[in-house]
C-alpha positions as CSV (number, residue, x, y, z in Angstrom):
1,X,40.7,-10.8,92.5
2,X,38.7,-7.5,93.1
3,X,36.6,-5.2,95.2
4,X,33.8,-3.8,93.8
5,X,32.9,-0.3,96.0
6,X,31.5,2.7,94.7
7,X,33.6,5.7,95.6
8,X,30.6,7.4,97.7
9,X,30.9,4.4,100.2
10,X,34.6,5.8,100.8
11,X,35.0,7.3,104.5
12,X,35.6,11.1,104.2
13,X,35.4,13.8,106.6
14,X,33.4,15.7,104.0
15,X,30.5,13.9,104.3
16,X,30.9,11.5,101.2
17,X,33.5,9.5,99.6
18,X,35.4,11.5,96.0
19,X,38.2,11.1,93.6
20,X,40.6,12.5,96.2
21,X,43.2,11.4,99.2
22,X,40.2,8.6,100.5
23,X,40.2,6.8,96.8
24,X,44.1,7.4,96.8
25,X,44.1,5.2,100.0
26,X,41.8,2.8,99.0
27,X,44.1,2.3,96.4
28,X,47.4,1.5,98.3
29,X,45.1,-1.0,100.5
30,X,44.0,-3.1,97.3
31,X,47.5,-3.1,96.0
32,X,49.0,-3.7,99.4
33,X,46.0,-6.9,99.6
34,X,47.5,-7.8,96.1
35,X,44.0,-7.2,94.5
36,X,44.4,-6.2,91.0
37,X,40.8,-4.6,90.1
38,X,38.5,-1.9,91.7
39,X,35.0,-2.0,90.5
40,X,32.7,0.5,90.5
41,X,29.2,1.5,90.0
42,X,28.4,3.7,87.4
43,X,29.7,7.6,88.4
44,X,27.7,9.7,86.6
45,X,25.3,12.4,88.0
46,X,22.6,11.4,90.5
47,X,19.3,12.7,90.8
48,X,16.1,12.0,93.6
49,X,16.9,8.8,95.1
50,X,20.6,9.2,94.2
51,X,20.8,6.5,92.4
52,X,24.3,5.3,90.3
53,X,21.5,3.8,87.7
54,X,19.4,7.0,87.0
55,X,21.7,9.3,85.8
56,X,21.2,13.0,84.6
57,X,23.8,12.1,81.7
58,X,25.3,9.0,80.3
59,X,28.6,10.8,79.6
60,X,28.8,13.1,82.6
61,X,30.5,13.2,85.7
62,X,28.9,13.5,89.8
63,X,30.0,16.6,91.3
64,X,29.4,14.8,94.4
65,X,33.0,12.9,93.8
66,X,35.1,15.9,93.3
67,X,37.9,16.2,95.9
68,X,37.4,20.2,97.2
69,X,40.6,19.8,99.5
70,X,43.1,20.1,96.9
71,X,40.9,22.6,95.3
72,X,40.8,25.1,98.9
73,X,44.5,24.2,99.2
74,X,45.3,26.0,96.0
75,X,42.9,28.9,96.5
76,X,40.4,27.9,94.2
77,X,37.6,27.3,96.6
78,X,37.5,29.7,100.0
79,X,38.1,27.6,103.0
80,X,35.0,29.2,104.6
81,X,32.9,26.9,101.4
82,X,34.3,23.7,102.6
83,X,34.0,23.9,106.2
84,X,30.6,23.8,106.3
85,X,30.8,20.0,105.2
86,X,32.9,18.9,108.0
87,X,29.9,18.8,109.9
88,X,28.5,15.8,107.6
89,X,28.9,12.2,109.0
90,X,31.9,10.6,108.0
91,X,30.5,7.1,107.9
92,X,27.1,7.8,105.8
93,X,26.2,9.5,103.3
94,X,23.3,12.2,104.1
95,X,22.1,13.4,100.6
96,X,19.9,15.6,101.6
97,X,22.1,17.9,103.6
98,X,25.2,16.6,100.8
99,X,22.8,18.6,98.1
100,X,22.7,21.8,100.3
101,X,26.3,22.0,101.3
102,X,28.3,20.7,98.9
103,X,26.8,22.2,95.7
104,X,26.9,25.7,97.6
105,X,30.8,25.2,98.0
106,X,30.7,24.0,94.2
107,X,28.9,27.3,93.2
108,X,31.8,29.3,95.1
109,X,34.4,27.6,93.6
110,X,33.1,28.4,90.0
111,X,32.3,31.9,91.2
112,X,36.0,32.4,92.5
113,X,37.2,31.0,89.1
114,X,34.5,33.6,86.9
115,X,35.9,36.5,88.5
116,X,39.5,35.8,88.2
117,X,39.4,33.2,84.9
118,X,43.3,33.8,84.5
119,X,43.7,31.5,87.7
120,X,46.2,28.9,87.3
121,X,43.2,25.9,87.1
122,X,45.0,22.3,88.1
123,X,43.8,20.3,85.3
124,X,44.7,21.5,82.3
125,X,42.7,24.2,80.4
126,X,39.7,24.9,80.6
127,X,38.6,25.6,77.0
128,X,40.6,22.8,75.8
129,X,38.2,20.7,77.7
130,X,34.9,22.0,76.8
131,X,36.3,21.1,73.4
132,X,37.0,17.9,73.0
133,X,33.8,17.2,75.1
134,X,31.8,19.6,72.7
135,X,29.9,16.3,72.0
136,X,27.9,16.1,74.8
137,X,28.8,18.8,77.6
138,X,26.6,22.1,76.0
139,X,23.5,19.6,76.0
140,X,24.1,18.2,79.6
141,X,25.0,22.1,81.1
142,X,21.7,23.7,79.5
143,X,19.9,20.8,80.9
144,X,21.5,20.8,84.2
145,X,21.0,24.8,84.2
146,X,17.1,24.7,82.9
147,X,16.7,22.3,85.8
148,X,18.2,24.4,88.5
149,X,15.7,27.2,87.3
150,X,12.6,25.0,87.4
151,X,13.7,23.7,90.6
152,X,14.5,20.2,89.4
153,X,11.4,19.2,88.0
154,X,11.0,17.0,85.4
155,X,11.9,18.3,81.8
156,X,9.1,16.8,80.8
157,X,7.2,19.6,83.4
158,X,9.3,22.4,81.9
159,X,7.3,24.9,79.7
160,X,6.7,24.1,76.1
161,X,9.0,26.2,74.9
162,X,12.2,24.3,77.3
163,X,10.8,20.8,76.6
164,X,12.2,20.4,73.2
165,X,15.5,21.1,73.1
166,X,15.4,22.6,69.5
167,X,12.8,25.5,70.8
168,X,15.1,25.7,73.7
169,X,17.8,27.3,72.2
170,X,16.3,30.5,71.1
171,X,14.3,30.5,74.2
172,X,14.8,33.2,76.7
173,X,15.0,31.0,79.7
174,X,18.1,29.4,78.0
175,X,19.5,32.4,77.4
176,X,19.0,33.8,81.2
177,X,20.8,30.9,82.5
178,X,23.9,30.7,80.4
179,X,26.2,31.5,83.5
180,X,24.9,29.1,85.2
181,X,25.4,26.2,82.1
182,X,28.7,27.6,82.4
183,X,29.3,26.4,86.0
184,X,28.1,22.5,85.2
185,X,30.3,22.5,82.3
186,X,33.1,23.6,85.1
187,X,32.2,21.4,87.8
188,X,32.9,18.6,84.9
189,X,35.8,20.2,84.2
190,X,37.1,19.8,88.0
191,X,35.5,15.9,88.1
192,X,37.2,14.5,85.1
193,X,40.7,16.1,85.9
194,X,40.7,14.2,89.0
195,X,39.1,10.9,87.8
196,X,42.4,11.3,85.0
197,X,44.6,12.1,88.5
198,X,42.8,8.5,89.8
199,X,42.9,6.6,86.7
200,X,46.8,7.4,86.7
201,X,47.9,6.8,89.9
202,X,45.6,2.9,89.6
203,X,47.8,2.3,86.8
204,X,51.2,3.1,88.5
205,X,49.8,0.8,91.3
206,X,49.1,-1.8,89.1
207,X,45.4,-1.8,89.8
208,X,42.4,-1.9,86.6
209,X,39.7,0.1,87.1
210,X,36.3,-2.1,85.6
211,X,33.3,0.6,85.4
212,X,29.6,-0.2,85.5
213,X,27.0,1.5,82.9
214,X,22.9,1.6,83.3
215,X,21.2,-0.6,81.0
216,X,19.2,1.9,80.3
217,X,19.0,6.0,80.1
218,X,17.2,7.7,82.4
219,X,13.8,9.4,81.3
220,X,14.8,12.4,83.1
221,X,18.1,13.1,81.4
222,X,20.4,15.5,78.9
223,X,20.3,12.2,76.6
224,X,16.6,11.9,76.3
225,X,16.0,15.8,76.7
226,X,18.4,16.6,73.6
227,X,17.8,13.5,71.3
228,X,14.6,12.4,71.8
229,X,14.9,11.0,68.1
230,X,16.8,8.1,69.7
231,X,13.8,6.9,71.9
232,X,10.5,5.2,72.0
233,X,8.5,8.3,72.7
234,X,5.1,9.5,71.9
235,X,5.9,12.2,69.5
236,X,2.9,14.0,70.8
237,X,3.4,13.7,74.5
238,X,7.1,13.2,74.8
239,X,6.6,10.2,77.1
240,X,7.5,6.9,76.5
241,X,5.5,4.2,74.9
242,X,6.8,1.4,77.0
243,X,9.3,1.1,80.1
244,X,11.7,-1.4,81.1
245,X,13.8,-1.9,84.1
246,X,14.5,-3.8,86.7
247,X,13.7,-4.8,90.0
């Protein structure tokens, strides 16, 4: 037998539920039920609505989940960044105020970790990763960076010269923003080195982890932004020619 609950739904005096101590309790209580599998919704990056199933990325991580306790503990993220969020409700998630607060204490954490990059980082290394995720992280960070400077509109809304990501490259904008790519390929850096963290201590507990994917990829996504070759899209336009979905 299971549980399927996504880890946002977790109680956390941060405001919403993460990869950290609450999912590590969670944990004990399915194993201690003699459950054997957690289910979850799908964990990537949320955008308006917050949805699990309309995802900035199919491969990417939501910031929303990192743990920053750990993170404060070791010095990586200044206590004064964190306890702003102890103000959010423990028992529901407020993503409006989540957006404000949390991503601010994000931003100082990467900002900490740019000033002093030979900081002993609890996850491994940090070029290491961006490697072996070369595959899809530079596509989702210039996309998560270009949307930041347009103020999360649409790409689709972007100038002509961001809308297709080939132009992009050589574009100015892209070029203006390339700190700030640099912090979204960090923030994934910080989620997946705790989902590993997770994913380890399920296994010693003798719990499977069974994830959840969209059925489909989000209009307004790295995916569709970057390889709009894969999609049913006007070539003129850039919209698409049909829609699915579901209720």
């Amino acid at each position: 037998a299971g549980v399927l609950l996504h880890p946002t739904s977790l109680p956390c005096e941060f405001g919403v539920g993460t990869l950290g101590a609450d999912a590590d309790r969670f944990l004990e209580f399915l194993a201690s039920a003699g459950f054997e599998y957690w289910q979850m919704c799908p964990l990537g990056p949320t955008g308006y609505g917050n949805s699990p199933y309309q995802c900035f990325s199919a491969f990417a991580g939501n910031p929303y989940l990192i743990d920053l306790l750990p993170l404060a503990q070791s010095g990586l993220v200044p206590r004064e960044a964190v306890s702003p969020l102890l103000v959010l409700d423990s028992d529901r998630v407020d993503y409006g105020r989540l957006w404000q607060l949390k991503n601010a204490a994000l931003s100082a954490t990467y900002e900490r970790f740019s000033k002093n990059p030979a900081v002993k980082l609890p996850y491994g290394d940090f070029e290491d990763f961006k490697a072996v995720n070369a595959h899809w992280i530079d596509d989702f960070a210039t996309f998560q960076a270009l949307k930041d400077h347009f103020e999360g509109r649409p790409w689709w809304e972007w100038p002509a010269e961001c809308r297709v990501f080939e132009k992009a490259r050589n574009s100015p904008v892209v070029k203006s923003v390339t700190d700030r790519a640099e912090a979204h390929r960090f923030y994934q850096y910080l989620f997946f080195g705790q989902w590993r963290r997770l994913k380890a201590k399920a296994a010693e507990l003798r719990i499977s982890i069974i994830g959840d994917i969209p059925i489909f990829v989000a209009m307004d996504s790295a995916d569709v932004w970057s390889r709009p070759e894969l999609f049913q899209l006007n070539r003129t336009t850039g919209r698409p020619i049909s829609v699915a979905g579901v209720p």
